[in-house]
C-alpha positions in Angstrom: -50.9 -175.8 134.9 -50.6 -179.6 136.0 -48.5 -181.7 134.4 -49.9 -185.2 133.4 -47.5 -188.1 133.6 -48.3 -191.4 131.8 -47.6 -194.6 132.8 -48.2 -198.1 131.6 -47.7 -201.3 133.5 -47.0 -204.6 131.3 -47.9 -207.6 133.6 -48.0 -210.6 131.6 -45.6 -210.0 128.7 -47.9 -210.4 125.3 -45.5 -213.5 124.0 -42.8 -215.7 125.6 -39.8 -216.4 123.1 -38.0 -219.9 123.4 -34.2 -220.8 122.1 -35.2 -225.1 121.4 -32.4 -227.4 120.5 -33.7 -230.9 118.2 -31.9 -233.6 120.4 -32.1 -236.9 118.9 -29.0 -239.5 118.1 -28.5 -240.7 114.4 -31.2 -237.8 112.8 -30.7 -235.5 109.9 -31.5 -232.0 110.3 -35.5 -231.4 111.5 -37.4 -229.1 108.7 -40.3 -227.0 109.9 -43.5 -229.4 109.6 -41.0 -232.0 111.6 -40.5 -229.2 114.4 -44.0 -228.4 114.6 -44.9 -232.8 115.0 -42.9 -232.6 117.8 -43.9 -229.8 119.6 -47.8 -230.5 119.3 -46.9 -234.0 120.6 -45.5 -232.9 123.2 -48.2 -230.2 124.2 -50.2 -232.9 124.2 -48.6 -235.6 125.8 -48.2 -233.8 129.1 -51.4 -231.7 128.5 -53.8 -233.1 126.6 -56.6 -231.1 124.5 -55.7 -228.2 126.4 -52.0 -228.3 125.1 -52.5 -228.4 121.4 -54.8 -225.1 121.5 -51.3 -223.4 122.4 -50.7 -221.7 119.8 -46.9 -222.0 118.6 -45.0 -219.8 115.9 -41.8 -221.1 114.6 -40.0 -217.8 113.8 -36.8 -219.6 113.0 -35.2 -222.8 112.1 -31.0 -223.2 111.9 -29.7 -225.7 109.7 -27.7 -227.1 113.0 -30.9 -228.2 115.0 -32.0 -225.5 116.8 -35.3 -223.4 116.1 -36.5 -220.0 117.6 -40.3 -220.4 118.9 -43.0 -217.9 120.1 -46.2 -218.7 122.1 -48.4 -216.5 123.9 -46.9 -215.3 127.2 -49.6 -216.6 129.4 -49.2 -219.9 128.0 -45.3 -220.0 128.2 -45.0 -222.0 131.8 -47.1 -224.8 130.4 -45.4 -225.0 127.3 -41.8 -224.9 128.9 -43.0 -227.8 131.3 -44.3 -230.0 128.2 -41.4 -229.9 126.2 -39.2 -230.5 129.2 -41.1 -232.9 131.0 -41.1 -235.4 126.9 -37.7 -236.8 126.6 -39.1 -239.7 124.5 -36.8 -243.3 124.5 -37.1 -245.2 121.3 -36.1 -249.1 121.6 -37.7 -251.6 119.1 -40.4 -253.3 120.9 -39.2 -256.8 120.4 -35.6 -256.9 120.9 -34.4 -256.4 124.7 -32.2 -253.1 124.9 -30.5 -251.5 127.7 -32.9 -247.9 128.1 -29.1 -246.7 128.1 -28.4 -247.9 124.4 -31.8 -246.6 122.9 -31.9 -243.6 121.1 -33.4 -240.7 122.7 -35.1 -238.1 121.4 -36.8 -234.6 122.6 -36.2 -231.0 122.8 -34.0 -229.2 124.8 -34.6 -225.8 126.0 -31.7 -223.3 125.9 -33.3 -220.1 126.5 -36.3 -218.3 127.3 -37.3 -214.8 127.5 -39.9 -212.7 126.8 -37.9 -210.2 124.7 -36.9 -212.0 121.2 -34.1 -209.8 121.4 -33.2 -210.9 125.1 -32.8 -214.5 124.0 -30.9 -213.7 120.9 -28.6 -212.0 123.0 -28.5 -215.1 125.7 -27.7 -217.1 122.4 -24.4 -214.9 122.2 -23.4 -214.9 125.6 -23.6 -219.1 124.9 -21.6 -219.2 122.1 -18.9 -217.4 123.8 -18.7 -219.3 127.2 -18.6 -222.5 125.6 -17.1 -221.7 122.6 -19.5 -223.3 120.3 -21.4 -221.5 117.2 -24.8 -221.2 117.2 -26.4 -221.1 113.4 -28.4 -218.1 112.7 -28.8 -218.8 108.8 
């Protein structure tokens, strides 16, 4: 009598999980339909048509500026490279300001994983090295 061990290989992880922080000066708090403007724009900014097929799940939204994300894990590189690679500067077209006084806005990303659990407890770890409270309302 043989004895028949199983055993199962996960290669690309089925979703990538993303920790985003809102980062724009003199904003109120970003709602859902807000967060999901600025992601598509910058999917397609950097990628074109090809970036707003991503397909992007907000799974959470805190009421200080950061949301949780979840995309499909083969397309998680691309997406981490848009949304770092769109750090938008807003000056008013007419008036000549310094690039250093304008306002900028993007996203920054504080964590990835693709665990949801894994980033929650990166989010953790961040609030105790640096002292600061991540909402999780």
């Amino acid at each position: 009598m043989s004895t028949h061990v199983l055993r199962e290989t996960i290669n690309t992880p089925e979703f990538t999980y993303f920790h985003l922080e809102w980062y724009k000066s003199h904003s109120k708090v970003p709602d859902a339909r807000e967060w999901q403007q600025r992601i598509t724009h910058a999917l397609q900014q950097v990628l074109g048509l090809s970036g707003t097929a991503i397909l992007t799940e907000i799974l959470h939204i805190t009421s200080s500026g950061h949301a949780y994300v979840r995309v499909p894990g083969r397309d998680g590189p691309r997406f981490w490279a848009a949304l770092v690679a769109t750090t938008e500067i807003e000056a008013p077209a007419l008036d000549s300001v310094s690039v250093l006084d304008s306002v900028q806005k993007g996203l920054r990303v504080l964590g990835v994983s693709d665990y949801l659990m894994g980033l929650l407890h990166r989010s953790r770890d961040l609030e105790q090295q640096h002292d600061v409270k991540v909402d999780k309302q």
